[in-house]
N, C-alpha and C positions, 0 to 999 in steps of 0.2 A: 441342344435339341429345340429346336423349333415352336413356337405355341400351338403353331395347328400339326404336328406330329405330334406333339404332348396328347394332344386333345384325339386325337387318331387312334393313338397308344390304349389311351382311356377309355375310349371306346371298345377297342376289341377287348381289351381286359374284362371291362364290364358284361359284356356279350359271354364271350368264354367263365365269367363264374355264372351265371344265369344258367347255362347250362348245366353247369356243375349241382346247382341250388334244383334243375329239373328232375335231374339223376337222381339225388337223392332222396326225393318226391317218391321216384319208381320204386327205389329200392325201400323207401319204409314201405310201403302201400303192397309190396309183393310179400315181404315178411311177415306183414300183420295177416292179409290174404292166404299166405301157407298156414298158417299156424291154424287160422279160425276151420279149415281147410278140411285140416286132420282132425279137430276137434268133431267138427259137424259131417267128417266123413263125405264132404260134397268133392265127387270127381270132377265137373266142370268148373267149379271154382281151382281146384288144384292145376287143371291142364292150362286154364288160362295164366296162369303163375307162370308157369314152364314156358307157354308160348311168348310174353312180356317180355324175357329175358333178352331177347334179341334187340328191344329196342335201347334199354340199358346197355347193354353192349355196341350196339350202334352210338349209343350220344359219346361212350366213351372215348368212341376210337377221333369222334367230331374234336374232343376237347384238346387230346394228347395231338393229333395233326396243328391242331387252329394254334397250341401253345409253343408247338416247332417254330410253325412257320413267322408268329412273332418274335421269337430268339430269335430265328435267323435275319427278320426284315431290321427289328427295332433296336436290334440291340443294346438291350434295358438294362439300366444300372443297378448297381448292386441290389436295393432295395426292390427296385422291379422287377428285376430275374428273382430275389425270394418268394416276390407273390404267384409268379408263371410257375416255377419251379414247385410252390406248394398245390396251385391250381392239380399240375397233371401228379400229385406223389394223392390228391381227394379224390380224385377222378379212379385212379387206379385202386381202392381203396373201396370204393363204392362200387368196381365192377363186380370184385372178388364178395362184397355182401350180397350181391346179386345174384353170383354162381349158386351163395350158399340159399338165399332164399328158391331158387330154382331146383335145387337139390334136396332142400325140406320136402318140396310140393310132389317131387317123384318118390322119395319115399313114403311120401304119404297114401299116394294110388295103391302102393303093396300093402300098406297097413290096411289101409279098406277093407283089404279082403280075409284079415283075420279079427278074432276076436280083440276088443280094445282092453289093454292092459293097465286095470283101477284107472289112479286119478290124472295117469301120465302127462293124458293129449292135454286135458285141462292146466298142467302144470307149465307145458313148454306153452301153451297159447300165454298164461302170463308172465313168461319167464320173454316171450317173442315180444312183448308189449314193452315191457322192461327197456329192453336194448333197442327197438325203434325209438324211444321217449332218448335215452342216451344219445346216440345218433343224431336225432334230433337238436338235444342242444349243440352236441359238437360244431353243426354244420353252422347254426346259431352263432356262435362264438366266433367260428371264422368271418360270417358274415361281419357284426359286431368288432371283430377284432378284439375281443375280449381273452385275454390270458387267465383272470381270475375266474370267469367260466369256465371256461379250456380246463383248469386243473381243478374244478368240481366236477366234469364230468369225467376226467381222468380216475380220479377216486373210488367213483361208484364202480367201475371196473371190478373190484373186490366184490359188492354183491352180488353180481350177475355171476360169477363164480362160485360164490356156496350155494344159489339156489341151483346150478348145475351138479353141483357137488351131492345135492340134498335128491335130486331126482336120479341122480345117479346111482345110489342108494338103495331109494326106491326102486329098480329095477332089480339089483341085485336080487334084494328077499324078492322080487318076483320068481324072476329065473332058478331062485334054489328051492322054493316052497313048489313050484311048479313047471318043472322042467317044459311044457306043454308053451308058454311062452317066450321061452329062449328068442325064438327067432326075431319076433315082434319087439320084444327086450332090446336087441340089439340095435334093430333100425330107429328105436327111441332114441337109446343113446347116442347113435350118429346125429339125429336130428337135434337132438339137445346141443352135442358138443358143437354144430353145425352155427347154430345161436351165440353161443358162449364167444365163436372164433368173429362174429357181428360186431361183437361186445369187442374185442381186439383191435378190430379195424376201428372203430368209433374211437376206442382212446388214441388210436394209433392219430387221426384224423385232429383229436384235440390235441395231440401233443406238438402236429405240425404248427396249428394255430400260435401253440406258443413261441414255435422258433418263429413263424412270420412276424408275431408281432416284439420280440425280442430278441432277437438272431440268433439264438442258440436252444439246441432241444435242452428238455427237463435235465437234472442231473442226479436228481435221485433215482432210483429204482422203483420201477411201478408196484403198487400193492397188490400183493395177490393171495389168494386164497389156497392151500390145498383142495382140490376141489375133491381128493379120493382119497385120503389117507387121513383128512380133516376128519374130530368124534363129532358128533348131532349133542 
């Protein structure tokens, strides 16, 4: 390959994670936004959540095209096809935390309209902050190319699980001491698990990091927590 194909290469590479690194700008910034959302019961905060998701989904579909069309033009060697290849498995990754940050913000408009259930909203806003900071480094590490990163935030995966596990809990003795919250109960708990599956994709996203920067995924089993059947 040529120096100025190299350098061609390098470029659009560099272009396509840029966007990948913009996506998941949107995608913490929609999560932290749902979550404060529900907390403070703000409807236009929530709809703007909802309406955002389309551009997140637009960059995405920018990234997974741009990443074809280098396969097919540049036909990149092995170690180049793992970074393209890892490029569109973040991309994909970051859309579905986007589904779910969009998903928070609509359940959240129902909750509005009922009574707020104890310390819930407050628990998922910091349980939302938790797994954007995750997230965060993931993306981090890929940037960096960092593995030893990568499998620190792979780790923390286990706590963003008990404190689901912990809220989860808490809704129950809601819903049995006070049948009157059931319903609100529920769309917590969607909202919460909705976070937790963030927290999935985020390790998912560090564990790629580590096959790009060592060819092969983890080989152990990721840690996890009971999140329902786990005692307090």
């Amino acid at each position: 390959m040529s120096e100025h194909i190299v350098s061609a290469f390098d470029r659009e590479l560099e272009g396509v994670q840029a966007q990948v690194m913009k996506m998941g700008g949107l995608v913490e910034k929609a999560l932290l936004d749902a979550a404060e959302a529900l907390e403070l019961r703000d409807e236009a905060l929530a709809e703007k959540v909802r309406a955002g998701d389309r551009a997140i989904d637009g960059l995405e579909e920018i990234i997974q095209t741009e990443c074809a069309r280098i396969i097919a033009q540049r036909a990149p060697a092995a170690s180049d096809l793992r970074t393209v290849l890892t490029v569109m498995r973040l991309a994909s990754a970051l859309e579905r935390a986007g589904d779910y940050a969009k998903n928070l913000a609509k359940r959240s408009l129902v909750l509005m309209q009922a009574a707020p259930v104890g310390t819930a909203s407050g628990t998922i806003r910091r349980m939302a902050r938790l797994v954007v900071q995750q997230l965060s480094d993931a993306l981090d590490a890929y940037i960096a190319r960092d593995a030893v990163k990568a499998r620190e935030v792979r780790l923390r995966d286990e706590e963003i699980d008990q404190m689901y596990g912990g809220l989860f809990r808490q809704l129950l003795t809601h819903m049995l001491e006070d049948p009157r919250t059931i319903t609100a109960s529920m769309h917590l708990h969607f909202i919460a698990k909705n976070i937790e599956r963030v927290g999935d994709h985020a390790t998912s996203i560090a564990e790629q990091v580590i096959y790009l920067v060592e060819g092969e995924m983890p080989s152990d089993d990721r840690p996890k927590h009971d999140a329902v059947t786990a005692r307090s």
